[in-house]
C-alpha positions as CSV (number, residue, x, y, z in Angstrom):
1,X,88.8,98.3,78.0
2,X,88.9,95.3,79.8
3,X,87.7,94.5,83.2
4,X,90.6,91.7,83.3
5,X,93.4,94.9,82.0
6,X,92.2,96.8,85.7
7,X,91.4,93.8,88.2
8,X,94.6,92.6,89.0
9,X,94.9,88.8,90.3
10,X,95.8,90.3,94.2
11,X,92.8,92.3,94.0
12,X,90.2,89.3,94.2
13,X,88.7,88.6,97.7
14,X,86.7,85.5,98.0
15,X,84.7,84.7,101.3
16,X,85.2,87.9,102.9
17,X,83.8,87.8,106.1
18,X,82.6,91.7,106.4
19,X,79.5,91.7,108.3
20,X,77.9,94.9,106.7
21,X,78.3,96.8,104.1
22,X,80.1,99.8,105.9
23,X,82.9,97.0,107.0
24,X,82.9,95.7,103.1
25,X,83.8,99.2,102.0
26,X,86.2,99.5,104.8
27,X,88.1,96.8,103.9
28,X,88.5,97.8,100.7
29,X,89.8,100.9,101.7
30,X,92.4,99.5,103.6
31,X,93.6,97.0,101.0
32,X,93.6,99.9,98.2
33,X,95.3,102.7,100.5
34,X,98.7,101.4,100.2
35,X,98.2,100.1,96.0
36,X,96.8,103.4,95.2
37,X,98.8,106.0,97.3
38,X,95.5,107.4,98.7
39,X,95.1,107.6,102.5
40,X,93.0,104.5,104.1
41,X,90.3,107.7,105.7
42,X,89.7,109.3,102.3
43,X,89.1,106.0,100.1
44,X,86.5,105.4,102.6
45,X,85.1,108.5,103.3
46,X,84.9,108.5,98.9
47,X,83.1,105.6,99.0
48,X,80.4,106.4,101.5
49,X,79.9,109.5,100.1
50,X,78.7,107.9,97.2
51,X,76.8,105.4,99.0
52,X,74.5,108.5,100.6
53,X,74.0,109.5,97.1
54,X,72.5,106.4,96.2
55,X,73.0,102.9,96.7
56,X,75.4,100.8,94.8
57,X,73.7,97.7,95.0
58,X,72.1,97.2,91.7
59,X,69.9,94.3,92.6
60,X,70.4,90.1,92.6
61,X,72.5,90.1,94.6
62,X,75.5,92.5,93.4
63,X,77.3,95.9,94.1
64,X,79.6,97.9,92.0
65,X,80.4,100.4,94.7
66,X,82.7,103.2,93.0
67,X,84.0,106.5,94.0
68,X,86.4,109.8,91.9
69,X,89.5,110.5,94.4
70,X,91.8,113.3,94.3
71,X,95.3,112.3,93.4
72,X,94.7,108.8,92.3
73,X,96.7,108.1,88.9
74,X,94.7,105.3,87.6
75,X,91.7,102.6,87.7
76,X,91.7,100.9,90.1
77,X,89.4,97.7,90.7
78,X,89.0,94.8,93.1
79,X,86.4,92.2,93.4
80,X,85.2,90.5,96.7
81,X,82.6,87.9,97.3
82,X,81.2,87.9,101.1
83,X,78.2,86.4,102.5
84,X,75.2,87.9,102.1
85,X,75.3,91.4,103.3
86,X,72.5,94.1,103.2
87,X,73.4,97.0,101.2
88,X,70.5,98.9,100.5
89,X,70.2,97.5,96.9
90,X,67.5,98.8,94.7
91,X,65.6,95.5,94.8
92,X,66.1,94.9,98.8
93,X,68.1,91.2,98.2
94,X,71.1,91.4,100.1
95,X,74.5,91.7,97.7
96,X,77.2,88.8,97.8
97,X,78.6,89.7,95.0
98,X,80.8,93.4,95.3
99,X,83.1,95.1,92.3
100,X,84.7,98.0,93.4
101,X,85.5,101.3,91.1
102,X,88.0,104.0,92.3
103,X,88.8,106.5,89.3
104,X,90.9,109.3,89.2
105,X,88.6,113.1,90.5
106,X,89.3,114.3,86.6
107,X,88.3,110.9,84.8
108,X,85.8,111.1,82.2
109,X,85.1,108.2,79.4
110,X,87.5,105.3,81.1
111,X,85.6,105.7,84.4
112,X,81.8,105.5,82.3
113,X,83.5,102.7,80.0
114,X,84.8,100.1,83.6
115,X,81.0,100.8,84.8
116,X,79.4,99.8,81.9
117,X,81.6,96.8,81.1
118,X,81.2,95.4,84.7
119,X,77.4,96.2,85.2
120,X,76.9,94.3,81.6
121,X,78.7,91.5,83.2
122,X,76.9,90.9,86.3
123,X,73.5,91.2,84.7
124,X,74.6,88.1,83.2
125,X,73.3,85.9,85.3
126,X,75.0,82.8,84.8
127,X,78.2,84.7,85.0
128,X,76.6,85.4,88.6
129,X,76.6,82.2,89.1
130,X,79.9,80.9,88.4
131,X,81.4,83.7,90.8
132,X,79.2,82.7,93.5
133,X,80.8,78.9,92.8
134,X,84.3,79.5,92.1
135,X,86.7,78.1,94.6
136,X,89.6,80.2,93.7
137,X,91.0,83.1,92.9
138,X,92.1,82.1,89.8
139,X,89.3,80.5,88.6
140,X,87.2,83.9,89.2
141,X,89.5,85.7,87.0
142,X,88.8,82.9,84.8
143,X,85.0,83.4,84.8
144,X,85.7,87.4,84.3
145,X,87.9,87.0,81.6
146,X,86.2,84.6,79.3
147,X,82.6,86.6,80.0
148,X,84.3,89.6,79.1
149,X,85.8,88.2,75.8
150,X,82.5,86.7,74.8
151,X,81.3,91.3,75.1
């Protein structure tokens, strides 16, 4: 599995202006709602229910906050790239850098497969860098596609 085959070009966010990480996750929620026929409330309430389980934020600067919902048919994954927000990440840097995971509630290997392939990526750190520097949209999926041919 690809991360290009689940992040669809509408899905990238760059410059979000979300001043916390509880208003990063809520946007989220409200763009996915409507492409995922799950209710706005219960994305969110998904996604910070995994949050008090542990924080997402991996460290240098990313988060790959991800959540099982009831009634959702497939992966779904966006990307957004904000300023520097706190989100509790294991190494206390604040997180720019944000790739959201919603999986169906009965997924198994696919979901475990997505987390894998986009931690790998973002530990690249030159990767890192070339999202933080994109200008586009399209140049981001760029970046994501040719670092996750090179896996």
């Amino acid at each position: 599995m690809k991360i290009v085959d689940i992040l669809k070009p509408n899905l990238v966010f760059l410059d979000v202006e979300a001043a916390s990480k509880k208003q990063a996750l809520e946007e989220v929620a409200e763009v996915s709602a409507p492409l995922t026929g799950c209710e706005h409330q219960a994305v969110f309430d998904a996604l910070i229910e995994r949050e008090r389980l542990g924080t997402t934020g991996i460290g240098k600067g990313v988060a790959i906050p991800h959540a099982r919902l009831p009634g959702l048919k497939d992966l779904f994954c966006a990307f957004m790239r904000t300023k520097p927000l706190d989100f509790e990440a294991i190494d206390g840097k604040p997180v720019d850098l944000i790739f959201f995971l919603l999986v169906p509630e009965e997924s198994g290997a696919d979901h475990l497969k997505a987390l894998a392939r986009i931690s790998k990526l973002l530990r690249n750190e030159d990767v890192c860098a070339q999202l933080r520097s994109a200008k586009t949209k399209e140049e981001t999926l760029k970046v994501i596609q040719t670092a996750d041919a090179d896996e």
